[in-house]
C-alpha positions as CSV (number, residue, x, y, z in Angstrom):
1,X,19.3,26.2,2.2
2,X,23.1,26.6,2.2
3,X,25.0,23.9,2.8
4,X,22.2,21.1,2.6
5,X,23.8,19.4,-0.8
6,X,27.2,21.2,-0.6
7,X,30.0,22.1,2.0
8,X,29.6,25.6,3.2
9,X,33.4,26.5,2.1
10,X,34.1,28.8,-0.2
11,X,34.1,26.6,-3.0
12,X,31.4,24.4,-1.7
13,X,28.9,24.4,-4.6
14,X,31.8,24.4,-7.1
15,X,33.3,21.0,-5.5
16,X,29.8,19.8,-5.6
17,X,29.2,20.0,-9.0
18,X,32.8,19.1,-10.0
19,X,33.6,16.1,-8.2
20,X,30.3,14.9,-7.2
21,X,28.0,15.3,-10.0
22,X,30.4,15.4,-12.5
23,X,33.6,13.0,-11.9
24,X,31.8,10.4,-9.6
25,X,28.9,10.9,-12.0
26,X,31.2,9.6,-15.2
27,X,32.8,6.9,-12.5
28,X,29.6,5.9,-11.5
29,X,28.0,5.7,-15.1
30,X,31.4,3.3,-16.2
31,X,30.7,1.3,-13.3
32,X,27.1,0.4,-14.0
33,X,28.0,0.2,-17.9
34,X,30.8,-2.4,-17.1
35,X,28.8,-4.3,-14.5
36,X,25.7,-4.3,-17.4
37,X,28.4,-5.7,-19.8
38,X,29.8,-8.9,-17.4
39,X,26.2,-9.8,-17.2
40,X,26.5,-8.9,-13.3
41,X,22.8,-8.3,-11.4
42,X,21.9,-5.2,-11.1
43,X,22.0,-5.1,-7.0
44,X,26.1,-6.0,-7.2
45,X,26.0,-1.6,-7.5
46,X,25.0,-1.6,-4.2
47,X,28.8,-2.1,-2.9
48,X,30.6,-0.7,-5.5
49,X,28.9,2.7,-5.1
50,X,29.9,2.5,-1.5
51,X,33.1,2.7,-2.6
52,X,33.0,5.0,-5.2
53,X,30.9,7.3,-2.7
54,X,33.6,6.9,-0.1
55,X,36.7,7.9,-2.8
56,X,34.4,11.1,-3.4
57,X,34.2,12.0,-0.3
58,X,37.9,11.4,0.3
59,X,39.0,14.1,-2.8
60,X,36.2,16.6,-1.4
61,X,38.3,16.0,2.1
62,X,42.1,15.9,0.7
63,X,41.8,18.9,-2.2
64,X,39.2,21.4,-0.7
65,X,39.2,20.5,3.4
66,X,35.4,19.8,3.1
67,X,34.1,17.1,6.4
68,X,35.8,13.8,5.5
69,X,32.9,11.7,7.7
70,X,29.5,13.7,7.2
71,X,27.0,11.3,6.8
72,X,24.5,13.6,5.0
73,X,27.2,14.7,2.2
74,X,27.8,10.7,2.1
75,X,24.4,9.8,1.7
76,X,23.8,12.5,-0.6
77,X,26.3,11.5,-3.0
78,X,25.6,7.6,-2.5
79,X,21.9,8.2,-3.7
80,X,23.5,10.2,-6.5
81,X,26.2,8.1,-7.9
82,X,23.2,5.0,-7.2
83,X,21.1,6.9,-9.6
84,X,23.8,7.5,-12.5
85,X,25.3,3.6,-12.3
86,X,21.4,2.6,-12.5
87,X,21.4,4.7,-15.4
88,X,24.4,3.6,-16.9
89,X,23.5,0.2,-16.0
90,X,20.3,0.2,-18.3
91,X,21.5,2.1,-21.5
92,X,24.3,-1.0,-21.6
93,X,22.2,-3.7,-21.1
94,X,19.3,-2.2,-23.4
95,X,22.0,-2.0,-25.9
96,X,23.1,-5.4,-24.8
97,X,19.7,-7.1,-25.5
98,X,19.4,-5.8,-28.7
99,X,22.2,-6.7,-30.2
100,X,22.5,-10.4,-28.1
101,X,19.3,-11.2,-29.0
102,X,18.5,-8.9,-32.1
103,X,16.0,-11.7,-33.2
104,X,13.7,-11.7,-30.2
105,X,14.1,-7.7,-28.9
106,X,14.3,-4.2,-29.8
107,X,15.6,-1.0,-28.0
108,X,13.5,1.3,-26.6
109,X,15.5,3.7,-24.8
110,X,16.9,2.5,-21.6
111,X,14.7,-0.3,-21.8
112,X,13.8,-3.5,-24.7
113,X,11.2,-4.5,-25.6
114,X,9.9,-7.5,-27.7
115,X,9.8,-7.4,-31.4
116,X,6.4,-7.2,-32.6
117,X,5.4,-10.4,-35.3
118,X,5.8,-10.7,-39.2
């Protein structure tokens, strides 16, 4: 099971969590909040996580000497960082729809919902 989310350097599982879960995790989370916040669609993540994936993979390349062009790493940390801007993406626009339209919704988590009558 070594090595299938993380490099099998020495500091594989450490770079993992640090720079992939962690640092392109807060990227990725500011990317879907300010894409929720300019009213962009939701799919517009698709792109930018390909280039937030492809910066990750660069640092896990230039500071630790991890495989610059592994597809399975790439994918790996695409479908995370997807996940976290998703995330990010619906806690600013629940927020968002609440406050816009305070009359007509209510938060409910990472999602609205309509404000029941009287």
């Amino acid at each position: 099971m070594d090595g299938v989310l993380w490099s099998d350097s020495p500091y594989g599982l450490f770079t993992f969590i640090l720079i992939t879960l962690i640092l392109g995790g807060l990227g990725a989370w500011a990317t879907g909040r300010a894409m929720a916040q300019t009213w962009r669609p939701i799919p517009m993540l698709l792109p930018y996580m390909v280039f937030l994936t492809a910066g990750v993979r660069f640092l896990h390349y230039a500071l630790y000497g991890e495989p610059l062009l592994s597809l399975q790493f790439f994918i790996i940390d695409y479908v995370w960082l997807m996940i976290v801007a998703v995330l990010g993406y619906r806690y600013k626009r629940a927020a968002q729809m609440a406050t816009q339209y305070s009359w007509a919704y209510e938060r409910a988590g990472m999602n609205w919902r309509a404000k029941s009558g009287a």
